[in-house]
DRENKOL-335481 format. One record per residue (C-alpha): residue number from 1; chain; residue in three letters; z, x, y. Coordinates in steps of 0.5 Angstrom, whole numbers, plus 500, padded with zeros to 3 digits. Layout:
BEGIN
<r rovex="NUM" romar="A" lolum="Ala" pz="Z" px="X" py="Y"/>
...
//
This chain:
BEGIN
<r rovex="1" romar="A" lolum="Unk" pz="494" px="201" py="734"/>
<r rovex="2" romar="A" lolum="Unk" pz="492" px="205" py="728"/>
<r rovex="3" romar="A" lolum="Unk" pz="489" px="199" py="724"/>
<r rovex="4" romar="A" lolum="Unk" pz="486" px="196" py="731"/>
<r rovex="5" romar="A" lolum="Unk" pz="483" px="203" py="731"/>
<r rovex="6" romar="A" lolum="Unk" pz="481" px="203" py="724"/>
<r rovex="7" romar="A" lolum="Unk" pz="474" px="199" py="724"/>
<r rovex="8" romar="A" lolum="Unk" pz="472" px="202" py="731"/>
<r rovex="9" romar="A" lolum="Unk" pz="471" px="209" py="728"/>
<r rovex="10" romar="A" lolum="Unk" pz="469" px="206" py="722"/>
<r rovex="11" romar="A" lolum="Unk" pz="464" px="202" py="726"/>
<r rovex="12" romar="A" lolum="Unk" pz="462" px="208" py="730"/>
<r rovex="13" romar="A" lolum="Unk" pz="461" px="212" py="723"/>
<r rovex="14" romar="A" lolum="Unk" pz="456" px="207" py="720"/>
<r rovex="15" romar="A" lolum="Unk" pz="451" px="207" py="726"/>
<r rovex="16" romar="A" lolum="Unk" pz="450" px="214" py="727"/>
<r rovex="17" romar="A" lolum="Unk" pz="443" px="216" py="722"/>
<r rovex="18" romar="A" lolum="Unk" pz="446" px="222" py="717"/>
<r rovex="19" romar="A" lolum="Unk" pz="446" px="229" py="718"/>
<r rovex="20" romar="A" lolum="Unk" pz="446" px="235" py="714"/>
<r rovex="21" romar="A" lolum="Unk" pz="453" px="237" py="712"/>
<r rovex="22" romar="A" lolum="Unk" pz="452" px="243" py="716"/>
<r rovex="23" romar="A" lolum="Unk" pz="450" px="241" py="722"/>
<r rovex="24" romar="A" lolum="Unk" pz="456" px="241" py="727"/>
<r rovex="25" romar="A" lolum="Unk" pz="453" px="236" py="733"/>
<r rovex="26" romar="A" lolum="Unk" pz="460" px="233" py="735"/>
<r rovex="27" romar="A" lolum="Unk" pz="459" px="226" py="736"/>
<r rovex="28" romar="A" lolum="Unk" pz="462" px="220" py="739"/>
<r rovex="29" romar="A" lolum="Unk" pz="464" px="218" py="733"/>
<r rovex="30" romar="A" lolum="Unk" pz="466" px="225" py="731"/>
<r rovex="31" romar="A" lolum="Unk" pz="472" px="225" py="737"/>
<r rovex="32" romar="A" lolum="Unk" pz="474" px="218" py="736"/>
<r rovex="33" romar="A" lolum="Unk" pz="475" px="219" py="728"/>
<r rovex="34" romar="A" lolum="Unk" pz="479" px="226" py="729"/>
<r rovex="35" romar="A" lolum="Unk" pz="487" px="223" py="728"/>
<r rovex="36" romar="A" lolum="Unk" pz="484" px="219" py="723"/>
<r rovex="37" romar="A" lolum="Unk" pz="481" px="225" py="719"/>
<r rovex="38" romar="A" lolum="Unk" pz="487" px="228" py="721"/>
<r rovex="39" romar="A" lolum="Unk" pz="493" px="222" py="718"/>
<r rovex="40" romar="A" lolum="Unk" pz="486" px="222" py="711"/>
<r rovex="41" romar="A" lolum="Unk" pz="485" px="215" py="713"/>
<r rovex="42" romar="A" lolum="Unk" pz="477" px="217" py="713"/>
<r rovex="43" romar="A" lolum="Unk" pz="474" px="222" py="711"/>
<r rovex="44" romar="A" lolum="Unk" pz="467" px="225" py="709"/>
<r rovex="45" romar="A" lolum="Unk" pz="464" px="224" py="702"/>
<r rovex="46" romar="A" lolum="Unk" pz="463" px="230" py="699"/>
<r rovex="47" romar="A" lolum="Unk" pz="456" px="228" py="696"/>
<r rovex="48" romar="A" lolum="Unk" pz="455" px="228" py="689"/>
<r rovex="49" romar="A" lolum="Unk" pz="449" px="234" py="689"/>
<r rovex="50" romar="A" lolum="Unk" pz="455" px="238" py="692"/>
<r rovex="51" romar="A" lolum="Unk" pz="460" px="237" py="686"/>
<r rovex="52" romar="A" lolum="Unk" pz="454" px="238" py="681"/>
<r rovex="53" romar="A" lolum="Unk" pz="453" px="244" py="684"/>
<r rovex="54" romar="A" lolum="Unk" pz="460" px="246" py="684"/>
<r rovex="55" romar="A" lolum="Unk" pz="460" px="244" py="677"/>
<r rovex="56" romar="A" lolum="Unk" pz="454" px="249" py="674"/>
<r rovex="57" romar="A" lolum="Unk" pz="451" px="253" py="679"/>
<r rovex="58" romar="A" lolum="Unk" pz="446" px="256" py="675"/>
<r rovex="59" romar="A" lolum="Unk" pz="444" px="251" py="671"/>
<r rovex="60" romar="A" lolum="Unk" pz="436" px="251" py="670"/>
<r rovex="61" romar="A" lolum="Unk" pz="436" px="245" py="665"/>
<r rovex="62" romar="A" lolum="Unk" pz="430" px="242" py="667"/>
<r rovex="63" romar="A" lolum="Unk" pz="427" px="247" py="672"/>
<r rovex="64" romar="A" lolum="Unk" pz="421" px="249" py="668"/>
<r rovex="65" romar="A" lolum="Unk" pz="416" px="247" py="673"/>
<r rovex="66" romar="A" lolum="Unk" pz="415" px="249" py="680"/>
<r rovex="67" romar="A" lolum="Unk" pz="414" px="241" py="682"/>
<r rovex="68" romar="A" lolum="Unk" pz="422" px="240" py="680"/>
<r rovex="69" romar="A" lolum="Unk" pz="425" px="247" py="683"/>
<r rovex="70" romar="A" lolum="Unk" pz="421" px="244" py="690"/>
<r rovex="71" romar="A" lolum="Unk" pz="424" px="236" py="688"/>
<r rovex="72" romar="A" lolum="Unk" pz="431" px="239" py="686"/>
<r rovex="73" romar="A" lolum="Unk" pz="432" px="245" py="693"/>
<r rovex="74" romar="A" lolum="Unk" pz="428" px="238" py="697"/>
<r rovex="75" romar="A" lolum="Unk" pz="435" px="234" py="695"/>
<r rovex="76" romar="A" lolum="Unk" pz="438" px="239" py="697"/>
<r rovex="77" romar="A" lolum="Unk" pz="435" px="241" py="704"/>
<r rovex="78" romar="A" lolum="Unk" pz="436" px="234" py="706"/>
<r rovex="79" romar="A" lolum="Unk" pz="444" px="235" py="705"/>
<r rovex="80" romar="A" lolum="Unk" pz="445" px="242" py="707"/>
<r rovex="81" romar="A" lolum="Unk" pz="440" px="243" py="712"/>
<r rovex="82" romar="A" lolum="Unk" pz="435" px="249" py="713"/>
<r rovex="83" romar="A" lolum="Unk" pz="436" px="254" py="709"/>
<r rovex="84" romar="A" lolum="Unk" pz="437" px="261" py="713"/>
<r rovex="85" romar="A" lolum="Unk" pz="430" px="264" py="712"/>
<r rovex="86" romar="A" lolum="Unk" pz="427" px="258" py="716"/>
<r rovex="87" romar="A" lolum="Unk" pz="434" px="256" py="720"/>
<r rovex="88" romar="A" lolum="Unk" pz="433" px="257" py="727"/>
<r rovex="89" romar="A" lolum="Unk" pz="437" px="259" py="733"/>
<r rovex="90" romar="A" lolum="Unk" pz="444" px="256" py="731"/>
<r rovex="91" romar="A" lolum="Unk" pz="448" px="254" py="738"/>
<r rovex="92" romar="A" lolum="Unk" pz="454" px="256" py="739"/>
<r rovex="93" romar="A" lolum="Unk" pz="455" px="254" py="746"/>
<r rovex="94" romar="A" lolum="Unk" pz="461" px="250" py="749"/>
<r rovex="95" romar="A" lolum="Unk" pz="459" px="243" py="750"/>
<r rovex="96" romar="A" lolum="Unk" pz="462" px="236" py="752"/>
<r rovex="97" romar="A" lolum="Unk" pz="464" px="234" py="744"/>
<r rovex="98" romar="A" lolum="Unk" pz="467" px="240" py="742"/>
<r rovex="99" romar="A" lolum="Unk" pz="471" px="240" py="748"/>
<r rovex="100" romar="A" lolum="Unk" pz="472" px="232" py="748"/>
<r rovex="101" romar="A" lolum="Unk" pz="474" px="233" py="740"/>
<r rovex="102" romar="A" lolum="Unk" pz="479" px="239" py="742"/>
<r rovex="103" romar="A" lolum="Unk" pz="483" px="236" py="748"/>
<r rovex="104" romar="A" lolum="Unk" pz="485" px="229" py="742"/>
<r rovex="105" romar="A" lolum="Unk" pz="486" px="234" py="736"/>
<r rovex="106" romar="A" lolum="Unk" pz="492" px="237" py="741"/>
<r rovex="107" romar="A" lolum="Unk" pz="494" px="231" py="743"/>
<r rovex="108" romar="A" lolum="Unk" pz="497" px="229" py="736"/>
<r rovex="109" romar="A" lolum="Unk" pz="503" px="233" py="734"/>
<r rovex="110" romar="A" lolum="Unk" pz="504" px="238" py="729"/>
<r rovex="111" romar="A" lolum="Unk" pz="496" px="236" py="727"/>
<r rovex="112" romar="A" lolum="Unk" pz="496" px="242" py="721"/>
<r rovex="113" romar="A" lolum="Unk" pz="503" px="239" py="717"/>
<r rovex="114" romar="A" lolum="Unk" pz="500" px="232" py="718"/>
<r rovex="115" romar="A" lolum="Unk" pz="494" px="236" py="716"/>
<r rovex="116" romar="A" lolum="Unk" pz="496" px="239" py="710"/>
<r rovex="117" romar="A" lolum="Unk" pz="501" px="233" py="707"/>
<r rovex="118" romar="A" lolum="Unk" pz="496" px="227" py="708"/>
<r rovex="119" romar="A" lolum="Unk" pz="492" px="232" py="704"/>
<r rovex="120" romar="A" lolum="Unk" pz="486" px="233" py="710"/>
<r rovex="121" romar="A" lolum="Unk" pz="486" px="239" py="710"/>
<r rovex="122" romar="A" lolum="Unk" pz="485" px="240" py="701"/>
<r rovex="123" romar="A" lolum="Unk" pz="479" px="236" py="703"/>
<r rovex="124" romar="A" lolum="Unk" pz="477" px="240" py="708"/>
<r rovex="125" romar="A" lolum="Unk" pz="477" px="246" py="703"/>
<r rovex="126" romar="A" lolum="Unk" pz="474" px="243" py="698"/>
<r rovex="127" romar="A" lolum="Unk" pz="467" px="241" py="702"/>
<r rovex="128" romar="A" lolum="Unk" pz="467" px="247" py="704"/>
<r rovex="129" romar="A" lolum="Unk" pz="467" px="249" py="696"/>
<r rovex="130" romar="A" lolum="Unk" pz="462" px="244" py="696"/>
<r rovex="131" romar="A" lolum="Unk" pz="457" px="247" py="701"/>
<r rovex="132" romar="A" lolum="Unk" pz="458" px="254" py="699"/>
<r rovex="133" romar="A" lolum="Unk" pz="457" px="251" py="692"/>
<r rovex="134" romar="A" lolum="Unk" pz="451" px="248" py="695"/>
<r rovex="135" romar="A" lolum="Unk" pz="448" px="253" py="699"/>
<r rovex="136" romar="A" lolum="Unk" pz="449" px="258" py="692"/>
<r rovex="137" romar="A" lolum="Unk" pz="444" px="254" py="688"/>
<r rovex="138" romar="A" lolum="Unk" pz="439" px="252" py="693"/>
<r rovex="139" romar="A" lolum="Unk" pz="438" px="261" py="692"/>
<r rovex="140" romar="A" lolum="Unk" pz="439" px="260" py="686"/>
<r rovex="141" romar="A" lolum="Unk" pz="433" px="255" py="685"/>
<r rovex="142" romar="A" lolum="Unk" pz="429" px="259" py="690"/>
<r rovex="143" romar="A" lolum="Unk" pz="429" px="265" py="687"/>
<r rovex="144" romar="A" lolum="Unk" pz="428" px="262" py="679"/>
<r rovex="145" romar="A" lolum="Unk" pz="422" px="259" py="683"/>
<r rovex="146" romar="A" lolum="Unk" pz="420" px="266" py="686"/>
<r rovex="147" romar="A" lolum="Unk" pz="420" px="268" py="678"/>
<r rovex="148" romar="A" lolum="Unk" pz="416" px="263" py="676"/>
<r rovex="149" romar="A" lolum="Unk" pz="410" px="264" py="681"/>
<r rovex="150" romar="A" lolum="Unk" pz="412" px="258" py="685"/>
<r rovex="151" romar="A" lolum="Unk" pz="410" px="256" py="693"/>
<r rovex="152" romar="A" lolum="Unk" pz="415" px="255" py="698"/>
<r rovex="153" romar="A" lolum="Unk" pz="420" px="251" py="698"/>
<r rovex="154" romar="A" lolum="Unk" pz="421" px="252" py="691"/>
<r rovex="155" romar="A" lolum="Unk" pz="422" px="260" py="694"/>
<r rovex="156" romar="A" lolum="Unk" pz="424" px="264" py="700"/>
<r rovex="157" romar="A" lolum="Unk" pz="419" px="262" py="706"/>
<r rovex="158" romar="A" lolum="Unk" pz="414" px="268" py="708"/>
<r rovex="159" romar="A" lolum="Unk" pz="413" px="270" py="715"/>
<r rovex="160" romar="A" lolum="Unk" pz="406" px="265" py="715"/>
<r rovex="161" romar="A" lolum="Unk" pz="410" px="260" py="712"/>
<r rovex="162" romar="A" lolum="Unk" pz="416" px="261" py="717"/>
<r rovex="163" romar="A" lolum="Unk" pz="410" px="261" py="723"/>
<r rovex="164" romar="A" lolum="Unk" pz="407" px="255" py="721"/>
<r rovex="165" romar="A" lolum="Unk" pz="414" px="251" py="720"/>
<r rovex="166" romar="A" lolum="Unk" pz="416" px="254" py="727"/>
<r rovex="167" romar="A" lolum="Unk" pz="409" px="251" py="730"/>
<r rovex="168" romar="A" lolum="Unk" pz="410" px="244" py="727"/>
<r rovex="169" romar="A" lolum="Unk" pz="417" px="244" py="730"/>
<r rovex="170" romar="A" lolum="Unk" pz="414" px="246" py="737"/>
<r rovex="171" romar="A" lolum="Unk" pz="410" px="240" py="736"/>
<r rovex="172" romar="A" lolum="Unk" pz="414" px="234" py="733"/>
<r rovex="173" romar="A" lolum="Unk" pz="419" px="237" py="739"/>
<r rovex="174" romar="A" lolum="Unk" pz="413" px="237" py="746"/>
<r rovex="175" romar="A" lolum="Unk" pz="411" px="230" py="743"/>
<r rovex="176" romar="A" lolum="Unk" pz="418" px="228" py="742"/>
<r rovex="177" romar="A" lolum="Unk" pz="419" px="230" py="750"/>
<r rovex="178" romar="A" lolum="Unk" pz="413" px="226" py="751"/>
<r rovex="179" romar="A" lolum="Unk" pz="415" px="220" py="748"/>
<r rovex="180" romar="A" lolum="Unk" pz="421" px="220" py="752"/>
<r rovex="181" romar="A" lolum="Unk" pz="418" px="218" py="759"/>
<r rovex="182" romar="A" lolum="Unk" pz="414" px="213" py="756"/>
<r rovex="183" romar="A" lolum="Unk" pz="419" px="210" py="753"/>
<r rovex="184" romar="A" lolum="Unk" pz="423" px="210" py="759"/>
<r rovex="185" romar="A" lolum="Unk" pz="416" px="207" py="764"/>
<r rovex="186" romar="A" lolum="Unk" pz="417" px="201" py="759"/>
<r rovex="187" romar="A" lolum="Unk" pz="423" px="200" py="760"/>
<r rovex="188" romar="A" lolum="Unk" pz="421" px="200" py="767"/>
<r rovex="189" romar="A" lolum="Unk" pz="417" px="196" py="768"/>
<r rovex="190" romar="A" lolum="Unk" pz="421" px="191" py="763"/>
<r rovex="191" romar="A" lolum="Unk" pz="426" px="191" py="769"/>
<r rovex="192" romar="A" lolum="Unk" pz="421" px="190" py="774"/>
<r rovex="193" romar="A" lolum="Unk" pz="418" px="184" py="771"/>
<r rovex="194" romar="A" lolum="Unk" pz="422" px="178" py="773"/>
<r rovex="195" romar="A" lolum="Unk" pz="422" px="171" py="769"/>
<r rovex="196" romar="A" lolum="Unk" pz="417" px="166" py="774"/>
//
């Protein structure tokens, strides 16, 4: 049963669009690969920046411009997430994926043995590490690039910034909402139109 469920989850892995490594939406995919996760039979990477930065937090080679401090906390936001100066309200409410992905870890017995010999649970750690890490030389880069004069994101955002970001996402979120009737009205009429 293990290895025939093996190429679902890593299938349901591949579909889903990356996401920042903080974020802790749980998916399908996420509840249907946590016995797996759990025995190490897959795992989430940790991404190379994040073992770079581990490595050598501080290190300013090559950040004598604005535009590279921006590029290099840019990589970064795209693993990471919003740092916390623009990070909105994080949810932490009850949801059906949470409580789907808690009901099948406590189906499987002695799950933090099995965690700490397959190794999952040092893996774990260690992206942990890796996160902190990450989060660390994103502020590090930050203030490096608040030293030098530069513009947001190569420094914390002010409170304009803050607000401009806030209504862009406002934005991008009514019209997102807006698309999503459309999109069902054309499926509608699709349904509604019978081949002659």
């Amino acid at each position: 049963m293990l290895a025939a469920s093996l190429p679902a989850a890593a299938q349901t892995k591949d579909k889903e669009p990356e996401k920042p490594v903080t974020d802790d939406t749980v998916t399908v995919g996420d509840v249907a690969g946590t016995p797996l996760n759990d025995l190490n039979i897959t795992r989430d990477e940790i991404p190379p920046l994040l073992i770079q930065a581990r490595q050598d937090p501080y290190n300013s080679k090559d950040m004598k411009k604005c535009g590279q401090i921006a590029a290099a906390v840019g990589q970064l936001d795209a693993i990471l997430g919003d740092d916390l100066d623009i990070a909105g309200e994080k949810s932490n409410a009850v949801n059906a994926g949470r409580v789907a992905k808690w009901a099948v870890s406590r189906f499987i017995p002695f799950r933090g043995l099995i965690r700490e010999i397959s190794g999952a649970r040092e893996h774990e750690r260690q992206f942990q590490d890796a996160i902190v890490a990450g989060m660390m030389r994103r502020s590090y880069l930050k203030g490096l690039g608040e030293a030098k004069g530069c513009k947001y994101p190569a420094r914390p955002a002010d409170e304009e910034t803050i607000s401009r970001i806030e209504y862009e996402r406002q934005v991008m979120a009514a019209e997102a909402a807006i698309q999503k009737p459309d999109e069902k009205a054309k499926g509608a009429s699709v349904k509604d139109e019978k081949p002659r």
